[in-house]
PASEBA-1860 file (N, C-alpha, C; in nm, 3 decimals):
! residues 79
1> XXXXXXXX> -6.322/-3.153/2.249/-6.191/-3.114/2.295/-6.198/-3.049/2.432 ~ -6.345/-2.980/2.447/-6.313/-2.949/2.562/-6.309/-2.987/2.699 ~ -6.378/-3.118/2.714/-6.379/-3.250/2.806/-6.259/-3.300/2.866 ~ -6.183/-3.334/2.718/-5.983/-3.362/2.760/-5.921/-3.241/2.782 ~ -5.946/-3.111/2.786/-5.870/-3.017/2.810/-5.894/-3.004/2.961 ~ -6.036/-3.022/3.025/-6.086/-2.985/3.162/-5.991/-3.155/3.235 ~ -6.022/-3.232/3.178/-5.954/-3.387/3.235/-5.791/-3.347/3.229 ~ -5.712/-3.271/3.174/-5.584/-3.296/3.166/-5.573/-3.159/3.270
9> XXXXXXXX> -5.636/-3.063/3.272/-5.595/-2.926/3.331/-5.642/-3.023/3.524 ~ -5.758/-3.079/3.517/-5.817/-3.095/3.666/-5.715/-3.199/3.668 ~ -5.668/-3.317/3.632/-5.561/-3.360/3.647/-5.442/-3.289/3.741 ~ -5.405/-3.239/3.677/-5.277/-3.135/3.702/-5.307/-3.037/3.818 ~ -5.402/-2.952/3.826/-5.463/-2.898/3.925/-5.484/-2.967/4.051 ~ -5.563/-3.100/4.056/-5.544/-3.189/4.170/-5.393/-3.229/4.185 ~ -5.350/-3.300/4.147/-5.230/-3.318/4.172/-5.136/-3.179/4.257 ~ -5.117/-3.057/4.194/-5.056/-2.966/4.283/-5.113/-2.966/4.431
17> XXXXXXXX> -5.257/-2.975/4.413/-5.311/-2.896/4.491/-5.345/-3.006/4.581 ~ -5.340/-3.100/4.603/-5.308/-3.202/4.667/-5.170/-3.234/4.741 ~ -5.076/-3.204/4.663/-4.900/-3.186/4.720/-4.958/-3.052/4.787 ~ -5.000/-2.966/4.753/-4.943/-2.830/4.818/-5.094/-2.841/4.970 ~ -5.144/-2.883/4.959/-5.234/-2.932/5.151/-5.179/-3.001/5.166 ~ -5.083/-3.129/5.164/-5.017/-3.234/5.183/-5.127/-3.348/5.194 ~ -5.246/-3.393/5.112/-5.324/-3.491/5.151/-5.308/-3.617/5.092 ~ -5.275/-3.701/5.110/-5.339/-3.829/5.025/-5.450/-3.902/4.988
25> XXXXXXXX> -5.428/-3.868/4.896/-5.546/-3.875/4.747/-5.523/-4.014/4.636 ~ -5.592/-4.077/4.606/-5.560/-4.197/4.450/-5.592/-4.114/4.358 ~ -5.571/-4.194/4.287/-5.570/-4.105/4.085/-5.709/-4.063/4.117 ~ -5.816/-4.104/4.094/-5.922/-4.100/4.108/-5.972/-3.980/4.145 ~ -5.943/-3.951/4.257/-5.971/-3.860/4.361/-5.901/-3.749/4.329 ~ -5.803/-3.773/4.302/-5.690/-3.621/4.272/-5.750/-3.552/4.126 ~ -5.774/-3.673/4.027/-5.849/-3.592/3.912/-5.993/-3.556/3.949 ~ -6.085/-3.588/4.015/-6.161/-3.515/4.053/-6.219/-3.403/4.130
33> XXXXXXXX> -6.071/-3.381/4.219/-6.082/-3.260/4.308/-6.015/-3.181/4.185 ~ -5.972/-3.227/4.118/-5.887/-3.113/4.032/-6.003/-3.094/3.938 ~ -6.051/-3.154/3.911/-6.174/-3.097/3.756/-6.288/-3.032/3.860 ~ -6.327/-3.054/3.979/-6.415/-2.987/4.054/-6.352/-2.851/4.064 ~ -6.201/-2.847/4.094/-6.135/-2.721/4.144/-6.158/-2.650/4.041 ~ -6.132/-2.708/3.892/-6.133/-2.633/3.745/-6.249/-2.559/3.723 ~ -6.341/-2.658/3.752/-6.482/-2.557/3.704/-6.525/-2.450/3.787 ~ -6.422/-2.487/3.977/-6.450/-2.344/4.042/-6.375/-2.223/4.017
41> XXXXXXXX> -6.272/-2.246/4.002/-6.140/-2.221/3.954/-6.164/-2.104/3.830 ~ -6.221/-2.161/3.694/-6.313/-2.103/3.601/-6.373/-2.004/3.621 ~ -6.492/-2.055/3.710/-6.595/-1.901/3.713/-6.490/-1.822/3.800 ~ -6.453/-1.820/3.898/-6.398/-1.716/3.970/-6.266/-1.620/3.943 ~ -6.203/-1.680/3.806/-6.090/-1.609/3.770/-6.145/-1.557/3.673 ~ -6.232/-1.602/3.578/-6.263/-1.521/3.468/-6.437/-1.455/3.491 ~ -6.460/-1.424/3.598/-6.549/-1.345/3.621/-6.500/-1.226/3.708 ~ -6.388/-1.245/3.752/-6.329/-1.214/3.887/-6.195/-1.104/3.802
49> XXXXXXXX> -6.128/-1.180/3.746/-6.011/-1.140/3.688/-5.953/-1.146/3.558 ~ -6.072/-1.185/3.456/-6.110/-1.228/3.311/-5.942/-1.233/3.270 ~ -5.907/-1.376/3.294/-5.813/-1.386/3.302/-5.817/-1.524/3.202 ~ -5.782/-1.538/3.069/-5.808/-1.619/3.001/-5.701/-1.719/2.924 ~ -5.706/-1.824/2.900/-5.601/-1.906/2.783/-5.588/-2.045/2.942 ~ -5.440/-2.093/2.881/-5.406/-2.201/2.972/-5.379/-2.188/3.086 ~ -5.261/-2.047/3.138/-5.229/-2.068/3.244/-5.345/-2.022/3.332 ~ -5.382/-1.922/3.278/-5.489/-1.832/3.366/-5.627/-1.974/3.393
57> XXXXXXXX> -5.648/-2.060/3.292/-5.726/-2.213/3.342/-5.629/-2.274/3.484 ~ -5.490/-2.328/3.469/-5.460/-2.368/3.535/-5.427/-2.274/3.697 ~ -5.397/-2.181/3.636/-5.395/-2.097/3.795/-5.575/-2.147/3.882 ~ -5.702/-2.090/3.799/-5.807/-2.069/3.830/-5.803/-2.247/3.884 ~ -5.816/-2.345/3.820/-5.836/-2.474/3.848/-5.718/-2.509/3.985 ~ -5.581/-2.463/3.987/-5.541/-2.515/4.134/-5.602/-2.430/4.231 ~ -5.636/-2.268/4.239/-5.715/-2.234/4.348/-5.818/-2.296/4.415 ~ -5.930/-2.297/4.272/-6.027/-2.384/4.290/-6.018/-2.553/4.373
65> XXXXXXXX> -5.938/-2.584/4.339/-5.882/-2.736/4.434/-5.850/-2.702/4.529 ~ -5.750/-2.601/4.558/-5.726/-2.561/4.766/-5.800/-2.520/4.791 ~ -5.926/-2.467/4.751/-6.037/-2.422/4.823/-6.113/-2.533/4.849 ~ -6.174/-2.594/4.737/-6.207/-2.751/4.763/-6.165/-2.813/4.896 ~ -6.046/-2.840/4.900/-5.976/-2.931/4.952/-5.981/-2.843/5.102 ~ -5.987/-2.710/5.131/-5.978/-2.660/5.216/-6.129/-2.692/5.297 ~ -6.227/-2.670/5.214/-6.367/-2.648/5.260/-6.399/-2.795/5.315 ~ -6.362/-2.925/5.258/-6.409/-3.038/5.282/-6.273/-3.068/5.388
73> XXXXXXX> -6.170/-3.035/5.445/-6.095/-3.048/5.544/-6.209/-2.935/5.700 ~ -6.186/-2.791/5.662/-6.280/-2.783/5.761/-6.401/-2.818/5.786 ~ -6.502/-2.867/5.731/-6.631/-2.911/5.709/-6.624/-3.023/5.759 ~ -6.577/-3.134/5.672/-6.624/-3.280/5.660/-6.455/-3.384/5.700 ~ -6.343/-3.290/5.717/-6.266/-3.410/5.729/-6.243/-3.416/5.896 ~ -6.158/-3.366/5.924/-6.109/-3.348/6.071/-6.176/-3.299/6.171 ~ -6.221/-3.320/6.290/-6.308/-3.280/6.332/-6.219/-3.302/6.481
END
């Protein structure tokens, strides 16, 4: 269960967090910045702010994606 919970939360997480940098992304890509964002997302809210259940996942998992999405824009996208 906990595989489809991280796939439906990084889902959802990419997706915001994709609208909210304004990037274009495919399915693909949006669920994987979002399950990458989740698992950063994860340690840093509930080590950070032991902040636990769904929303406190989904808050932690869209941060985790604008940071993502932030780090590989200054790093590796635009130059």
């Amino acid at each position: 269960m906990g595989v489809v919970y991280l796939i439906i939360i990084g889902a959802a997480a990419g997706f915001l967090a994709t609208r909210l940098m304004r990037i274009e992304a495919g399915v693909v890509q949006t669920v994987m910045i979002g399950i990458a964002g989740a698992l950063i997302g994860a340690v840093v809210i509930r080590v950070l702010l032991m902040v636990t259940g769904l929303l406190g996942g989904l808050i932690g998992a869209v941060l985790g994606s604008l940071l993502l999405i932030w780090l590989y824009q200054m790093y590796l996208g635009r130059k």
